[in-house]
C-alpha positions in Angstrom: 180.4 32.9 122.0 184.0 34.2 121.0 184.9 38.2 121.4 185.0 38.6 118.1 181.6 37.3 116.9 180.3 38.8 119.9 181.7 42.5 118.6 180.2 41.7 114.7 176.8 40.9 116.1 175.6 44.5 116.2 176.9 45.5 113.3 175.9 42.3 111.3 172.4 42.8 112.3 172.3 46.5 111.6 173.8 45.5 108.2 171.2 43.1 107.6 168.6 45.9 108.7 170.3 47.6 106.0 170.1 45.3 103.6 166.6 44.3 103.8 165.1 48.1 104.1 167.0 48.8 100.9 165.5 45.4 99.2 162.2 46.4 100.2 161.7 50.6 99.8 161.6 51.6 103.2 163.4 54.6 102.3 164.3 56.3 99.2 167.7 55.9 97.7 168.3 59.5 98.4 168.3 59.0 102.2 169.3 55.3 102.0 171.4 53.8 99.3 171.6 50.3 99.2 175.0 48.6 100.1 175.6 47.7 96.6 175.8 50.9 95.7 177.9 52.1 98.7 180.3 49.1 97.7 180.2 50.4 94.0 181.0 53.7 94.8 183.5 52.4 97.3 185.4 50.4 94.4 185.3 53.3 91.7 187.0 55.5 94.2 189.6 53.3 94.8 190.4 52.5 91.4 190.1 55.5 89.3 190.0 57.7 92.2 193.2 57.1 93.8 191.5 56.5 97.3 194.8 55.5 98.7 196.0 59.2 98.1 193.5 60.4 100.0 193.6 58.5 102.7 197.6 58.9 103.0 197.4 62.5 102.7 194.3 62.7 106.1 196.6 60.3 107.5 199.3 62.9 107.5 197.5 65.7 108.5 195.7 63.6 111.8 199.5 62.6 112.5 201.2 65.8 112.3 198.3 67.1 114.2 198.0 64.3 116.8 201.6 64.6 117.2 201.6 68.2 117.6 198.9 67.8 120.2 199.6 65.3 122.6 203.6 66.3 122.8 202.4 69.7 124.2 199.8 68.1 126.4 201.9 65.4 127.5 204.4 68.7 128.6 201.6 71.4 129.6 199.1 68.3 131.6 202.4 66.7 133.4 203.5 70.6 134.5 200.1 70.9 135.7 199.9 67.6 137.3 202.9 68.0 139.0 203.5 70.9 140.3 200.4 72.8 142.3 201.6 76.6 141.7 201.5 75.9 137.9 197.8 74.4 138.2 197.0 77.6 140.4 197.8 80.0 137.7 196.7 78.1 134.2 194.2 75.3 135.2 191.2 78.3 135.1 192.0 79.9 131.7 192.7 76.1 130.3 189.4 75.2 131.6 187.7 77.6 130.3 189.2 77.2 126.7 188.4 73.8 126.7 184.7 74.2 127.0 185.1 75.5 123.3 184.5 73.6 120.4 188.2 73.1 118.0 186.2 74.0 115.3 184.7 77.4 116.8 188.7 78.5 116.8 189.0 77.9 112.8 188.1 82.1 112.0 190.9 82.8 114.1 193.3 80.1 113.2 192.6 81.3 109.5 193.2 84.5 110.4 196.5 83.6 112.4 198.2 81.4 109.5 195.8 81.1 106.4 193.7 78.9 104.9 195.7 76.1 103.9 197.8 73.1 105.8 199.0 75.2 108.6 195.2 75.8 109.9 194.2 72.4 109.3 197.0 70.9 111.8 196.9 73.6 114.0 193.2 72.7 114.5 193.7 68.9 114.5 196.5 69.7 117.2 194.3 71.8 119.6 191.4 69.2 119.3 194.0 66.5 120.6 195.5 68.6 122.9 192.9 69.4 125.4 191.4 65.5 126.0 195.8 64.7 126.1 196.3 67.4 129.2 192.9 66.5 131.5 194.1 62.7 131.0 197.6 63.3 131.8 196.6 66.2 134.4 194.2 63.9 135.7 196.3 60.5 135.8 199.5 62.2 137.6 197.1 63.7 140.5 195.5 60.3 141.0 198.5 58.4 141.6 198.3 57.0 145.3 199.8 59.0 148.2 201.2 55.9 149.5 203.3 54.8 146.2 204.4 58.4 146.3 206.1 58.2 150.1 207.4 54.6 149.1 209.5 56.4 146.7 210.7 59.2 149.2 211.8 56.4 151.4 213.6 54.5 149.1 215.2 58.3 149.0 214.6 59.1 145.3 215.0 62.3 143.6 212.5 64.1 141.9 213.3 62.9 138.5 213.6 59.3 139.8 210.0 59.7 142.0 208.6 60.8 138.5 209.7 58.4 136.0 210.0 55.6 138.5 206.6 55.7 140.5 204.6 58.6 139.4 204.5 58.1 135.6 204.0 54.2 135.6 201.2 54.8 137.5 199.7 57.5 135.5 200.3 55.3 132.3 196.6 53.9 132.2 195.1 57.7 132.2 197.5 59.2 129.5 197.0 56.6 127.8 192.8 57.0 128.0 193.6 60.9 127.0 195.7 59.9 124.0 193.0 57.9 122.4 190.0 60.4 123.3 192.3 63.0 121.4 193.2 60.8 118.7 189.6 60.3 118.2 189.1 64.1 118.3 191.4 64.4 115.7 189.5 61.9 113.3 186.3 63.7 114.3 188.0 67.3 113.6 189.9 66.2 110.5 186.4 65.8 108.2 185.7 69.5 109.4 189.3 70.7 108.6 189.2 69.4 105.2 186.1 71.4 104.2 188.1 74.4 104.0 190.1 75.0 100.4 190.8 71.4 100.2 191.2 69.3 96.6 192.4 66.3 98.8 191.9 64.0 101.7 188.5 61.9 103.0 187.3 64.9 104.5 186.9 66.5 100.9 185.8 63.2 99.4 182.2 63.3 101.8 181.9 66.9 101.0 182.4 66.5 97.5 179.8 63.9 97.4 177.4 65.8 99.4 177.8 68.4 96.7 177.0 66.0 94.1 174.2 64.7 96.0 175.9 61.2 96.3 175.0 59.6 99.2 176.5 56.4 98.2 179.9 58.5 98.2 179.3 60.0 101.3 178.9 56.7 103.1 181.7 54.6 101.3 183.9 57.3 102.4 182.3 57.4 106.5 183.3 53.8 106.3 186.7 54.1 105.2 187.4 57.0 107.3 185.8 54.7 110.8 188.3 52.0 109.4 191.4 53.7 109.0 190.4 55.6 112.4 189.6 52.0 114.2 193.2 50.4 112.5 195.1 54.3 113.9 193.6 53.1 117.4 194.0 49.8 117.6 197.5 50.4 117.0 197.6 52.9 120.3 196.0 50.5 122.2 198.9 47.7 120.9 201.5 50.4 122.5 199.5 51.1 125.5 199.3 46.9 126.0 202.7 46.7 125.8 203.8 49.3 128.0 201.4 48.2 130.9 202.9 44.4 130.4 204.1 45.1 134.4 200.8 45.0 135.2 199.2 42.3 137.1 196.6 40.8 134.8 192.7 41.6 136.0 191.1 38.1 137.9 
């Protein structure tokens, strides 16, 4: 059995689970719309709903965000990683701020600069940041003693034992921290966008929520898992490429 049928199997049977309970009653339309009606929903939006909008405009704000994030984690987890003194000082309080929920810091983001775009990337960029500094923090102290004293006897510099031996090394574990906060981002954007927004997917499953539309609510859960799964594979493309040095796994 190919990859690929192998990765639709789940998904086709839980579809067909679907399917069937919605033929049959199992559950009221309430709970359980039929797919039909998802699709239906899922079509209107698109055409006289300008879905596309939507979906440019979260796009924007999880890149912005994202971007935000993983540049000062890349920065503040490689300081960390590197250097012992800095890890002494900061690695406690960082610690301890990342054991709290990015959306427990919205009341004091919206108090620090408002209600409107600025608080939403702020919080997409703290949600990306944390997962982007213990994978980077993580990958940097993990890189093997013995690669690191190949590169002092080959008599490189610091900036040369970095970018030559430690960060190639490190590559697979940033690289697992930039998609865990990518995929915070995603998860923090739906929050984000319940505040005064008019605008983005986030709104669009509140607003049908509202309205009691489940049908909305799910066309919209799919959309947003898409466009999240399309963002990631596209990560994953960079990562592939940048790890091409690698020997391939027997």
């Amino acid at each position: 059995m190919s990859r690929l049928a192998t990765a639709l199997l789940v998904p086709a049977l839980l579809f067909g689970l679907w399917s069937v309970s919605a033929a049959q009653g199992w559950l009221p339309e309430q709970l359980l719309p039929a797919p039909t009606a998802v699709w239906d929903a899922l079509a209107e939006t698109a055409v006289g709903g300008d879905l596309s909008a939507d979906i440019l405009i979260s796009l924007q704000r999880v890149g912005e965000g994202f971007a935000l994030g993983a540049l000062a984690g890349l920065g503040f987890g490689g300081a960390i990683g590197l250097s012992r003194t800095l890890r002494a000082l900061f690695d406690p309080l960082f610690l301890l701020l990342a054991q709290v929920p990015p959306l427990a810091w919205i009341p004091l983001v919206i108090l620090a600069v408002g209600i409107d775009e600025a608080m939403k990337v702020t919080v997409i960029a703290w949600a990306s940041f944390v997962p982007v500094v213990l994978g980077v923090a993580q990958g940097i102290r993990d890189v093997p003693e013995p690669l690191r004293e190949l590169g002092r006897a080959l008599t490189f510099d610091p900036w040369d034992l970095v970018s030559r031996i430690v960060f190639p090394a490190a590559v697979p574990a940033i690289f697992t921290g930039l998609r865990e906060g990518l995929a915070n981002a995603w998860q923090t954007l739906v929050a984000a966008e319940l505040f005064a927004s008019s605008e983005g997917l986030g709104y669009l499953i509140s607003l049908g929520r509202q309205l009691f539309q489940l049908d909305l609510v799910l066309a919209m859960v799919l959309v947003l898992g898409i466009v999240g799964l399309s963002v990631n594979g596209a990560l994953a493309l960079v990562e592939r490429r940048l790890l091409r040095w690698q020997a391939p796994a027997s």
